[in-house]
C-alpha positions as CSV (number, residue, x, y, z in Angstrom):
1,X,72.9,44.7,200.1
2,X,72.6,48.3,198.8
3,X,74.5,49.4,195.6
4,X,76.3,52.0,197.6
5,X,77.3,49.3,200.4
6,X,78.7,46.9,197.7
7,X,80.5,50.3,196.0
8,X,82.0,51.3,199.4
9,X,83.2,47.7,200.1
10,X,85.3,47.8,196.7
11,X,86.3,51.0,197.1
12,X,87.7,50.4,201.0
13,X,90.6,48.4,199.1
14,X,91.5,50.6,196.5
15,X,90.7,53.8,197.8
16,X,94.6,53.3,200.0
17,X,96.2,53.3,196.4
18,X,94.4,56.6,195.0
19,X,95.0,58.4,198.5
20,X,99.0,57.7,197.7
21,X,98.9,58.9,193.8
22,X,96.9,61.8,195.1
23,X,99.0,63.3,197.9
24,X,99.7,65.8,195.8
25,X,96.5,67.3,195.7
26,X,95.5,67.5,199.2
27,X,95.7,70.9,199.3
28,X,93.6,72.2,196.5
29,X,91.4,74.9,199.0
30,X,94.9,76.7,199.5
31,X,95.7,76.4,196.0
32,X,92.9,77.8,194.3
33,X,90.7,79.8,196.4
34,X,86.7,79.5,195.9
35,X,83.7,81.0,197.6
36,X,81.5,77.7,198.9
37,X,78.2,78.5,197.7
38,X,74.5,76.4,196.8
39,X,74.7,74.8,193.3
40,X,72.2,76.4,191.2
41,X,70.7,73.7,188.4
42,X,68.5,76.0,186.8
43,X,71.3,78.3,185.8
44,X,74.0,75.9,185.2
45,X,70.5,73.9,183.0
46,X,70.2,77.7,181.2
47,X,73.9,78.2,180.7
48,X,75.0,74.8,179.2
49,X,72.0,74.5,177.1
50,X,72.6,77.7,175.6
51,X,74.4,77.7,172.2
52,X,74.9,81.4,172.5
53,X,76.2,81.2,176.1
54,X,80.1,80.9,177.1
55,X,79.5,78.3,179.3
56,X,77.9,76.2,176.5
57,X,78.1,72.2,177.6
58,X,80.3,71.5,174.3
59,X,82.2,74.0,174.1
60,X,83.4,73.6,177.5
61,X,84.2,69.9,177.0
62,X,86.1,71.0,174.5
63,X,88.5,73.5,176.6
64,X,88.4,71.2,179.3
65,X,90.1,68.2,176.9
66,X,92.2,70.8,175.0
67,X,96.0,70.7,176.1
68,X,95.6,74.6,177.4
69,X,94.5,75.9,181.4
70,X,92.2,79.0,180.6
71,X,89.1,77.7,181.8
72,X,88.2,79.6,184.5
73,X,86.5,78.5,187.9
74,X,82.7,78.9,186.9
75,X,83.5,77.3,183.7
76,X,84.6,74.0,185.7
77,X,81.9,74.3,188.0
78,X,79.2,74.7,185.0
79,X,81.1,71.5,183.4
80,X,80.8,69.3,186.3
81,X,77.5,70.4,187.5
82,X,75.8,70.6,183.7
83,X,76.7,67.0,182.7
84,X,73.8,65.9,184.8
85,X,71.4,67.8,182.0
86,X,73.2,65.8,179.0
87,X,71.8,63.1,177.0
88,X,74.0,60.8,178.2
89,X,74.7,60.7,181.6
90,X,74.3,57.9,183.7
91,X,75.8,57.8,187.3
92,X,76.4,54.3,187.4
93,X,78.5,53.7,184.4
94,X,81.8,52.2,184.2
95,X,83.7,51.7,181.1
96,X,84.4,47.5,180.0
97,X,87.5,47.0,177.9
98,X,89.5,43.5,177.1
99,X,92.3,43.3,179.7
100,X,90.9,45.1,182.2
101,X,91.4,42.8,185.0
102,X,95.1,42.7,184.1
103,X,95.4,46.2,184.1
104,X,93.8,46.5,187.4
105,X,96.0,43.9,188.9
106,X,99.0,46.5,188.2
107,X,97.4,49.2,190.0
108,X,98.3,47.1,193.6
109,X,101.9,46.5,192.8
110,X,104.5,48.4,194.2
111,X,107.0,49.1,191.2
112,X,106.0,49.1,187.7
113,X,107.7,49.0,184.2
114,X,107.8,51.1,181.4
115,X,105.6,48.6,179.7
116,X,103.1,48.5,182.5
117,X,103.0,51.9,182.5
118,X,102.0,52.1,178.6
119,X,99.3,49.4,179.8
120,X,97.4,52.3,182.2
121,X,97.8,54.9,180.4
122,X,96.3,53.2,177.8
123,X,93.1,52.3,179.9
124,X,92.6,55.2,182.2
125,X,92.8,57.1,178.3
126,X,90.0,54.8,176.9
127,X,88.2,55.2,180.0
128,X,88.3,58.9,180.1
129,X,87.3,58.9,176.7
130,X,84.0,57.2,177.6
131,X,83.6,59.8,181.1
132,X,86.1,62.5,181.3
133,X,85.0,62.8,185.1
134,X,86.3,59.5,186.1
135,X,88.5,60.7,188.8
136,X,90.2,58.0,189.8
137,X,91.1,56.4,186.6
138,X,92.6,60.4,186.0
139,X,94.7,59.7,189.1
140,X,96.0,56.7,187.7
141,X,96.8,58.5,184.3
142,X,99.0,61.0,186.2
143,X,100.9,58.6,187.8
144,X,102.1,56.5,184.9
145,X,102.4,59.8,183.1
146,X,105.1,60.6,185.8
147,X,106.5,57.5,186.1
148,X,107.5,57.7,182.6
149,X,108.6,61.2,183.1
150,X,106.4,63.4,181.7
151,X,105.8,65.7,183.5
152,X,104.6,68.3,181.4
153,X,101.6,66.1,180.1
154,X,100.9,65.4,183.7
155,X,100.9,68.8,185.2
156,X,98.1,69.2,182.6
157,X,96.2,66.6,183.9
158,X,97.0,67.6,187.6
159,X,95.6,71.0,187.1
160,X,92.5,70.2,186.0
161,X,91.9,67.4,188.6
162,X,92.7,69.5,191.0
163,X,89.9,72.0,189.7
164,X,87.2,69.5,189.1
165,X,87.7,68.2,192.6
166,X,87.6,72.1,193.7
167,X,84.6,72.7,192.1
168,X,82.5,69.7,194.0
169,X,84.4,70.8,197.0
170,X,82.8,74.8,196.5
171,X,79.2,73.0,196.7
172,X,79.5,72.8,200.6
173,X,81.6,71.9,203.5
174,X,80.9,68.0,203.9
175,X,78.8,68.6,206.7
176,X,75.3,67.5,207.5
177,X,74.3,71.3,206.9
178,X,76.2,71.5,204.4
179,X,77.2,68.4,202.3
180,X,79.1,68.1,199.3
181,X,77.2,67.6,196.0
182,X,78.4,64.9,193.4
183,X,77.2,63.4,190.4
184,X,78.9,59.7,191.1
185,X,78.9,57.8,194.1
186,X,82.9,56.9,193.4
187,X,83.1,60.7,194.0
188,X,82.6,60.4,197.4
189,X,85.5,58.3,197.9
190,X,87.7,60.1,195.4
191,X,87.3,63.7,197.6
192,X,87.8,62.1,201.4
193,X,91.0,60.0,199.7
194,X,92.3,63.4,198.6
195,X,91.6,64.6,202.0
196,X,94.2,62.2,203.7
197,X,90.9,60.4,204.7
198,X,89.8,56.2,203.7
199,X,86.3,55.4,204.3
200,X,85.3,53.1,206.9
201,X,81.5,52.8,206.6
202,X,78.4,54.2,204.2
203,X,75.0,55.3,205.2
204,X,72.3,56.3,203.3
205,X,70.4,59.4,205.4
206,X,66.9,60.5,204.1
207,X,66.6,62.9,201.9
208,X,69.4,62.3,199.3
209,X,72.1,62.4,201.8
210,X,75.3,59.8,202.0
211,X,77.4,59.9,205.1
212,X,81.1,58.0,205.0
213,X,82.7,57.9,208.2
214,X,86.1,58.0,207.3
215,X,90.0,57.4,209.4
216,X,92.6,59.5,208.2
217,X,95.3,57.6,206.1
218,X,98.2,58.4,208.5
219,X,96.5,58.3,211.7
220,X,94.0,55.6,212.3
221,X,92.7,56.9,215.6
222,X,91.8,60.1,213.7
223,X,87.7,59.3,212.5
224,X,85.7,62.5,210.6
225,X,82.1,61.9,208.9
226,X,81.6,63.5,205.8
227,X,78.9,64.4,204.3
228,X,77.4,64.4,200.4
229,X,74.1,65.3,198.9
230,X,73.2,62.5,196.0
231,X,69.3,63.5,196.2
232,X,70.3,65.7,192.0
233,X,71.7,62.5,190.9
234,X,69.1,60.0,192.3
235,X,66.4,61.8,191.0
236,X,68.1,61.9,187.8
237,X,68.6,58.0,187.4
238,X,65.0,57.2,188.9
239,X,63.8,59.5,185.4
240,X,66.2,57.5,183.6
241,X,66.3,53.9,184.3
242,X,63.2,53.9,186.4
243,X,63.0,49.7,186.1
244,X,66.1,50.0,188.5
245,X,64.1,52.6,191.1
């Protein structure tokens, strides 16, 4: 069994929770318009590299954890897309804390307490900490944020979900022409979930290419495939753990 076949088996369960905490987002294309064009790594390599450059890798980390919304749409893409050339990324991390089992367990129930709130906020931050493009643990960090009424902190956190997700979305059209590019495999999930969409089945095409057929979360009878292109990132961890490739 594949790592992407055991990944889409875990994420078949919880990917019905993040679909709810993310309804709110399902209409990011309308929201902030964007021209769907080819990702370019040479210039986003140039740009982020560049000490001189606006786009600078961390300087743009910085805006993007600061508490204000000026970055503008380039600037998320050039995030996103530039991590891939930074020292430490690694598209199969996951971030191990004590109590992490418990605070997963919370995730599934239906009603939670101020208390249990505190207790994923307080993971989903430490997890951010370690990748600040963990999408769904972001999700879950809104919602407790908004179950303990605070909005204004989560509106924050909203906006620039919804323009990292808008960003991967202006890499393509999630067709086989066209796929969407990511830099995680759980970003496959987290972008049909925000779509109405819950993933069925994986396949791994040639070329670098994952297809997720996919039912949408209201209407079972209603199937789509999407597409993703995962050839950047592959090639990326074959240079860097090549023991694993």
């Amino acid at each position: 069994m594949t790592f992407f076949t055991q990944l889409m088996k875990q994420r078949f369960y919880i990917s019905i929770i993040v679909a709810t905490l993310a309804s709110l987002a399902m209409n990011i294309h309308a929201q902030y318009r964007f021209e769907v064009r080819e990702v370019d790594f040479d210039k986003i390599k140039q740009e982020t590299l560049d000490p001189y450059s606006r786009y600078y890798y961390p300087k743009l980390v910085r805006s993007f954890k600061s508490n204000d919304t000026i970055m503008n749409f380039e600037a998320y893409r050039d995030l996103y897309y530039g991590f891939i050339f930074q020292e430490d990324y690694n598209p199969f991390r996951h971030t191990e804390f004590d109590g992490k089992d418990e605070v997963e367990r919370l995730y599934y129930q239906q009603s939670l307490s101020r208390e249990e709130c505190d207790k994923i906020e307080q993971y989903a931050v430490q997890a951010l900490d370690d990748n600040i493009f963990d999408i769904e643990q972001l999700n879950y960090y809104i919602y407790a944020l908004k179950q303990k009424k605070k909005y204004a902190r989560a509106a924050v956190r909203q906006y620039r979900l919804d323009k990292l997700i808008a960003a991967i979305m202006s890499s393509g059209r999630g067709t086989e022409d066209e796929p969407w590019v990511v830099l995680y495999p759980e970003h496959e999930y987290s972008l049909i979930n925000f779509l109405g969409y819950v993933a069925k089945d994986h396949q791994e095409l040639p070329g670098g290419i994952d297809c997720i057929k996919a039912a949408s979360e209201t209407d079972a009878s209603k199937t789509k495939d999407f597409y993703f292109d995962v050839s950047r990132m592959l090639q990326e961890a074959a240079r860097k753990f090549p023991d694993d490739f």
